[in-house]
C-alpha positions as CSV (number, residue, x, y, z in Angstrom):
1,X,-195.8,19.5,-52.6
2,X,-194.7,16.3,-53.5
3,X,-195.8,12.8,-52.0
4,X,-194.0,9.6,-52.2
5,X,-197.0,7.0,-53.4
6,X,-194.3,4.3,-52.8
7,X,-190.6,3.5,-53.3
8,X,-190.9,4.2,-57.4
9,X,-193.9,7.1,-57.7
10,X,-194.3,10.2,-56.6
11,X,-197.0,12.4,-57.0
12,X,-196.6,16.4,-57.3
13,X,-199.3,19.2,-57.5
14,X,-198.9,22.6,-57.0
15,X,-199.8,26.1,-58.5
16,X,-197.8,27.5,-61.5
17,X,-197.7,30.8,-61.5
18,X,-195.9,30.9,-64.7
19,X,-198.4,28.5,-66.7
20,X,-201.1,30.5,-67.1
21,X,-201.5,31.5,-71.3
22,X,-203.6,34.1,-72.2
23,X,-207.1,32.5,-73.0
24,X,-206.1,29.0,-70.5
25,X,-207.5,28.9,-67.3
26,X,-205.5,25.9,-66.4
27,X,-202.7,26.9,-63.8
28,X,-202.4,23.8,-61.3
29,X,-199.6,21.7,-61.9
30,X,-200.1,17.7,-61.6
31,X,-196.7,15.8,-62.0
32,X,-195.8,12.2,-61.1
33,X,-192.3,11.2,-60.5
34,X,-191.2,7.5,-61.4
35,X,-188.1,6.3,-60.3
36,X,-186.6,2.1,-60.8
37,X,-185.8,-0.4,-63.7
38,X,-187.6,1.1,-67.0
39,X,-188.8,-2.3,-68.0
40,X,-191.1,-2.5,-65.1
41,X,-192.0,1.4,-64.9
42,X,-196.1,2.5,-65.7
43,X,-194.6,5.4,-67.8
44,X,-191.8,5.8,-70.3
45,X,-190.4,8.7,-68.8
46,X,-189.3,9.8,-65.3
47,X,-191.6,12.1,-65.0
48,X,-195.4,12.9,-66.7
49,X,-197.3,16.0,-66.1
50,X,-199.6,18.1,-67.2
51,X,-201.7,21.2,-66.1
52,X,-205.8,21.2,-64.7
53,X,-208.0,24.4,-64.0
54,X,-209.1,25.3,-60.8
55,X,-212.5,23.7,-61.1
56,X,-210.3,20.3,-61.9
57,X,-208.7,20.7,-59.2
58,X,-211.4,21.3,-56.6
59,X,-213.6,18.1,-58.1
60,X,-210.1,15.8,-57.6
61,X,-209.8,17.0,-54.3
62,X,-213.3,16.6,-53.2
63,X,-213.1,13.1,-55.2
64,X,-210.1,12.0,-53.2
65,X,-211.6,12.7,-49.5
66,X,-214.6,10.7,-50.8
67,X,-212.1,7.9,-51.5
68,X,-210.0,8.3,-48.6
69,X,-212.7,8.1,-46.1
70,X,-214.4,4.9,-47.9
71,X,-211.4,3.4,-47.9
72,X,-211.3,4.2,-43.9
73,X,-213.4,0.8,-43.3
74,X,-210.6,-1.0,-45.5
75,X,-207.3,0.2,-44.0
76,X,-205.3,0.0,-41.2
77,X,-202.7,2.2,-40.6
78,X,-202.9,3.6,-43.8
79,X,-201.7,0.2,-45.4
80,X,-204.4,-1.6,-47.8
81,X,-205.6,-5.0,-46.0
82,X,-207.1,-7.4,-48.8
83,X,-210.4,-9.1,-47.2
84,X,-211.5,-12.7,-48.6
């Protein structure tokens, strides 16, 4: 699945059925897509990837629902509200 971050990034992560080597246990795919002027871009290249285990993935997952329901008490509307 891939999920537009904004109008430049996109973030994809899926399982790669094909990535597996013999003796790797990493199989889940984590790509981000960036798109716009290169001399204002993150990365070099349009898109940056690379491959986490199973275990990896779980502890990202579980680390981004922390994150997203902290943030709750931040947010409106899913938009990020600065508070002074």
């Amino acid at each position: 699945m891939k999920i537009k971050i904004d109008d430049q990034i996109s973030v994809e992560v899926l399982f790669d059925q094909t990535a597996p080597m013999q003796g790797y246990e990493d199989c889940i795919s984590f790509r981000i897509f960036e798109s716009g002027p290169k001399d204002v871009r993150i990365f070099k290249a349009d898109a940056t990837g690379f491959l986490i285990t199973v275990s990896q993935a779980e502890q990202l997952a579980s680390e981004l629902l922390k994150a997203a329901k902290s943030s709750k008490k931040f947010t409106k509307d899913g938009m990020f509200q600065i508070r002074m």
